[in-house]
N, C-alpha and C positions, 0 to 999 in steps of 0.2 A: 504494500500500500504506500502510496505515495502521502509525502508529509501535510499535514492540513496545516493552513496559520494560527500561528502561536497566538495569534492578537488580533481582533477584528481587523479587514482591511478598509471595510467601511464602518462607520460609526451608526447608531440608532439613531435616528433625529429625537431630542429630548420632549419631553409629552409636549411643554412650555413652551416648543420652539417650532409646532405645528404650524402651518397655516392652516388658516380658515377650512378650505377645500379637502386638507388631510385629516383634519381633525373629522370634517362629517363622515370623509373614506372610512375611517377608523373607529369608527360608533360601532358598541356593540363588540368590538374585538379583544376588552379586557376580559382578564382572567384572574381572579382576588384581587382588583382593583387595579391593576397595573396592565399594560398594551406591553403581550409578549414582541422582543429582539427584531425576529421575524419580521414583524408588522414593520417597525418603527421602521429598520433598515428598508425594506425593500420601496417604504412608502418614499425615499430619494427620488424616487421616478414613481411621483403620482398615476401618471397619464399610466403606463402598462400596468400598477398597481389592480386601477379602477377598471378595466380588463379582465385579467386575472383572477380576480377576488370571486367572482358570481360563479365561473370555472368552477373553483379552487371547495369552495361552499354549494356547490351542486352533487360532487362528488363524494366529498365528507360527511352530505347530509342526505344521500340516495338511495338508490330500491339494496341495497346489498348490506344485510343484516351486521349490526354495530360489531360482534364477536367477530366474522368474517373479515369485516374492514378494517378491524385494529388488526388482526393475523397479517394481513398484507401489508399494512403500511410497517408493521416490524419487520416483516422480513425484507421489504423495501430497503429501510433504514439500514437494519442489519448488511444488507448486501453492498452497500452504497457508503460504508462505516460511518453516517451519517450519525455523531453524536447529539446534534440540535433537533430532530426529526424523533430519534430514537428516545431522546428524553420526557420530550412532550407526552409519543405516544406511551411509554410504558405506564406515565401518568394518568391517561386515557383509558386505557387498558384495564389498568387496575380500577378504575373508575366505573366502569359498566360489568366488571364481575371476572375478567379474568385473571388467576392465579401468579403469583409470582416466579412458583414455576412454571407455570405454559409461558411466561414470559421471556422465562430464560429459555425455554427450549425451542422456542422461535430461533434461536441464534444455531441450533443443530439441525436443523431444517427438516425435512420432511419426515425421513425415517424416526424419528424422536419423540414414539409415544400417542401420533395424532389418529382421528380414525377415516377412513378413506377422503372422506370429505375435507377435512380441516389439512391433509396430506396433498390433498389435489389444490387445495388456494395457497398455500409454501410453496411444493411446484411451481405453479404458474407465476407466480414472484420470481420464482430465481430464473426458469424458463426465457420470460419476455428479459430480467437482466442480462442474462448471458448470452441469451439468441436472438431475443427478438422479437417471439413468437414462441402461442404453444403449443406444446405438442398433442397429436390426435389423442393421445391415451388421458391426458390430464383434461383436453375438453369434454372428452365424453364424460367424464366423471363429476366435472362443472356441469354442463348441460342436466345432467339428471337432475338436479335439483332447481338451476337458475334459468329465468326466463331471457327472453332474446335479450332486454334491456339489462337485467343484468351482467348478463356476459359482455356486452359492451359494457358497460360503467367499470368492470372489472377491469378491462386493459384500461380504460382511461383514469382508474384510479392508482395503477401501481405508474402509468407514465406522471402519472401527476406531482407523485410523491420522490420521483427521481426528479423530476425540473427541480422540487423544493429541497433536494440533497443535493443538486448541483448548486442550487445557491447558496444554503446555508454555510456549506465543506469552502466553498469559494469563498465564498466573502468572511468567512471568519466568524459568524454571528456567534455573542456568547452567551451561553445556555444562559436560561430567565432565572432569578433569586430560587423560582416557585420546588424547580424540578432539578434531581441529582443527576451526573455523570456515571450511568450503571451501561453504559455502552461494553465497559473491561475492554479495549482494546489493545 
């Protein structure tokens, strides 16, 4: 793995030092009072922010059941060593009912305890990571359960979650007060 920055390369813009137009962007995006790194940083460029954001919030709040979606976006994260991504979700994670350890063992990927189903959404994580694309045995095993529009929302939510690890790992953003560094890298 290649080195991530020691030190943001870009800065958060400070809540206080919003304009008018980011601050409305950003309604609604706190979490225990405070507008997570993420936001602040990426809100630099309003204009693709205000793009992005409806994207970004379609997909995180879609037809593919909350358990499933935190599955993906760890093993997203996981695959991407994506520390800022990884921290939020395992918060998340634990937040809607999954165990500490299913959390770790998203980092051991498929073979690691899951039952066919939670095995085929791992898969399909590392699959679309490493190929591209997945493979016939892991769609069919999707398919059985999820309707057409899931299965799309599924590729567009692990491509999602790789734009927001290529930013976070890029630009340096450092993890929010709220959430620990349990990446273990």
């Amino acid at each position: 793995m290649r080195e991530r920055p020691a030190v943001p390369r870009m800065l958060p813009i400070a809540p206080d030092d919003l304009t008018p137009e980011a601050t409305e962007l950003l309604a609604g995006m706190s979490t225990k009072d405070a507008i997570p790194n993420l936001y602040l940083t990426l809100v630099n460029y309003e204009g693709l922010m205000r793009r992005w954001l409806p994207f970004g919030a379609k997909v995180l709040n879609g037809k593919i059941p909350l358990r499933d979606r935190e599955l993906l976006i760890l093993r997203t994260g996981w695959n991407c060593q994506a520390r800022y991504e990884w921290a939020q979700h395992a918060v998340i994670a634990q937040r809607i009912g999954l165990s500490e350890d299913e959390i770790q063992r998203v980092k051991q990927g498929s073979d690691a305890g899951w039952d066919d189903f939670e095995a085929a959404l791992i898969r399909s994580a590392d699959e679309l990571h490493f190929d591209a694309c997945v493979s016939d045995a892991t769609w069919s095993t999707l398919a059985s359960r999820y309707d057409k529009r899931q299965l799309i929302e599924l590729l567009m939510l692990v491509g999602e979650y790789h734009l927001v690890a290529y930013a976070a790992n890029s630009l340096g953003i450092a993890l929010d007060e709220d959430v620990a560094d349990t990446l273990n890298i």
